[in-house]
C-alpha positions in Angstrom: 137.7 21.8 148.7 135.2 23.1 146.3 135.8 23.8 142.3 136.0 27.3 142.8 139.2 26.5 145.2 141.0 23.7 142.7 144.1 25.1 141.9 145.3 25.0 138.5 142.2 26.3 137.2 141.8 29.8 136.4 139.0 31.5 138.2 136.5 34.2 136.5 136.3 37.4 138.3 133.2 39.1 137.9 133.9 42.9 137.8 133.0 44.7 141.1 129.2 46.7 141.6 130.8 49.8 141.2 132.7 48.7 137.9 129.2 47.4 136.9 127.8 51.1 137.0 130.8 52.5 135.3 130.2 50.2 132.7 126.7 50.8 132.2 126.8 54.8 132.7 129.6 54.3 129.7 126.8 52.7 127.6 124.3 55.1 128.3 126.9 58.0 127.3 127.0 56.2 124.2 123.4 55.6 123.4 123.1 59.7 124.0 126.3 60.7 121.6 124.3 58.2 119.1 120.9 59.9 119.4 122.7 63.5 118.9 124.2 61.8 115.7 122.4 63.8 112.3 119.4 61.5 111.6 121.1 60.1 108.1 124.2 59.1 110.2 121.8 57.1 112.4 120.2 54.9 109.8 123.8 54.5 108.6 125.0 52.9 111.9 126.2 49.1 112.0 123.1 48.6 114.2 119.8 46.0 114.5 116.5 48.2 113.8 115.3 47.9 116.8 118.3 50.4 118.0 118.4 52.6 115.2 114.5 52.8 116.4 115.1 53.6 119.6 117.6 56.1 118.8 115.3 58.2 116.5 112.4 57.8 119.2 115.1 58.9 121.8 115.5 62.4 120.2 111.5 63.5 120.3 111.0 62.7 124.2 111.2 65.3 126.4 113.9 66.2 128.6 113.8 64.5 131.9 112.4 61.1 132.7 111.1 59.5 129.9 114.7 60.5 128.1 116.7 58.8 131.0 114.1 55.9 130.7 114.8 55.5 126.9 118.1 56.4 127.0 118.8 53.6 129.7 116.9 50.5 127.5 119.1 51.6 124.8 122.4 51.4 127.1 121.3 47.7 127.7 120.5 47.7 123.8 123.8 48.4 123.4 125.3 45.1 124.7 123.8 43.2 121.9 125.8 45.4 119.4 128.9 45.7 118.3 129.9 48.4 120.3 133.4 49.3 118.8 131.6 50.0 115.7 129.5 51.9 117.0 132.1 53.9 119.2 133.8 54.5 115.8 131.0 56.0 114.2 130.4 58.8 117.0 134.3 59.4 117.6 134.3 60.3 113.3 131.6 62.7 113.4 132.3 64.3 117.2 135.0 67.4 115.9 138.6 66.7 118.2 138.5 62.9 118.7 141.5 61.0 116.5 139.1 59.4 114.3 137.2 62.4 113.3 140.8 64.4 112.5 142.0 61.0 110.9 139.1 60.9 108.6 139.4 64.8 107.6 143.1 64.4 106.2 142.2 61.1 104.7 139.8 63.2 102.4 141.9 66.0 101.7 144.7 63.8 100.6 142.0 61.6 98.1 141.3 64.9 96.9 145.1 66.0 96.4 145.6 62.7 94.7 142.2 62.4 92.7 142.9 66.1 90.9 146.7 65.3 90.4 147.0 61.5 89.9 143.8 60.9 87.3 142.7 57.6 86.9 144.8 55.2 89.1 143.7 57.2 91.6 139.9 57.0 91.0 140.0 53.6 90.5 141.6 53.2 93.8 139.5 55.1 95.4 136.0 53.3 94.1 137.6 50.0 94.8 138.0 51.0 98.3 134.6 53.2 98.5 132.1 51.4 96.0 129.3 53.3 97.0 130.4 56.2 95.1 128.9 57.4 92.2 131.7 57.2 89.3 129.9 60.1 87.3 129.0 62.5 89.7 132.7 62.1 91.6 134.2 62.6 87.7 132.5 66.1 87.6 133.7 67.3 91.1 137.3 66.5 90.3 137.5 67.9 86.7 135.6 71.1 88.4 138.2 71.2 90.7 141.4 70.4 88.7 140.0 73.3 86.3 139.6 76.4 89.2 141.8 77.2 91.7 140.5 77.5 95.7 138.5 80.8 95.8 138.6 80.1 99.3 134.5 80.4 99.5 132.5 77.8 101.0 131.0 76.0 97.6 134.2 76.1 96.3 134.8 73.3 93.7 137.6 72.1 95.8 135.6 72.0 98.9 132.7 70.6 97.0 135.0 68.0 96.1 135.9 67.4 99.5 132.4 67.4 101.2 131.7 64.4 98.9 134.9 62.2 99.7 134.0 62.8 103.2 130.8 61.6 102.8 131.6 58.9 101.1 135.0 57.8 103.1 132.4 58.5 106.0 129.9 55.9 104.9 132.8 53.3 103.9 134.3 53.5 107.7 130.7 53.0 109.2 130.0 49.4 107.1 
């Protein structure tokens, strides 16, 4: 009777060839949503250098070969990361996923809250999003609590907004 054969003693499966591939094709869809990624989000990415290298180099190669090439090493890349992370950064930026809606309403209600609530809710929100600058965010809500939405796409309101996306953006990605 060998070890493999002992009962009692749980046995690792190894997942099947054709799991293997699915696994790997799933990385290399990855690496590609990652390279399409605006190059700001990429150097923002919970990632080593090395892949936040490869995914930059990725987007100058020409379609084809070398693309496939690069875009395979950086499947294998991949492993080494923490891929939920980086799943969650390309599902908030790719319009339609959960994530990405999840972080739009988050933003408009900081900004319902930040023009109506004053102060507790600022300092809530910079103890949650440090990164933000205090002055600059100050500005956009007292722009905003002042004019009504015009509707128009620099809007105070929706200036406001861009920014807590940003920011709320950059807090979900550390």
């Amino acid at each position: 009777m060998s070890d493999a054969d002992t009962p009692g003693q749980p046995q690792e499966e190894l997942p099947s060839k054709s799991q293997a591939k699915r696994e790997m094709q799933d990385l290399r869809e990855l690496a590609a949503a990652l390279a399409a990624l605006p190059e700001e989000r990429i150097h923002q990415l919970p990632a080593s250098s090395a892949l936040i290298e490869g995914l930059l180099e990725v987007r100058h190669l020409p379609d084809g070969d070398p693309r496939r090439r690069q875009t395979l090493y950086l499947g294998r890349q991949i492993l080494e990361e923490d891929e939920q992370a980086l799943r969650r950064a390309v599902a908030g930026q790719t319009a339609g996923t959960p994530e990405h809606t999840r972080r739009l309403h988050m933003a408009e209600r900081w900004r319902e809250r930040l023009i109506h609530e004053g102060k507790p809710a600022l300092t809530e929100f910079m103890d949650r999003y440090p990164q933000t600058d205090v002055q600059h965010l100050r500005q956009l809500i007292r722009n905003a609590a002042r004019q009504s939405d015009s509707g128009d796409r620099n809007s105070p309101r929706r200036r406001l907004y861009r920014y807590l996306r940003e920011r709320i953006d950059e807090g979900e990605q550390l």
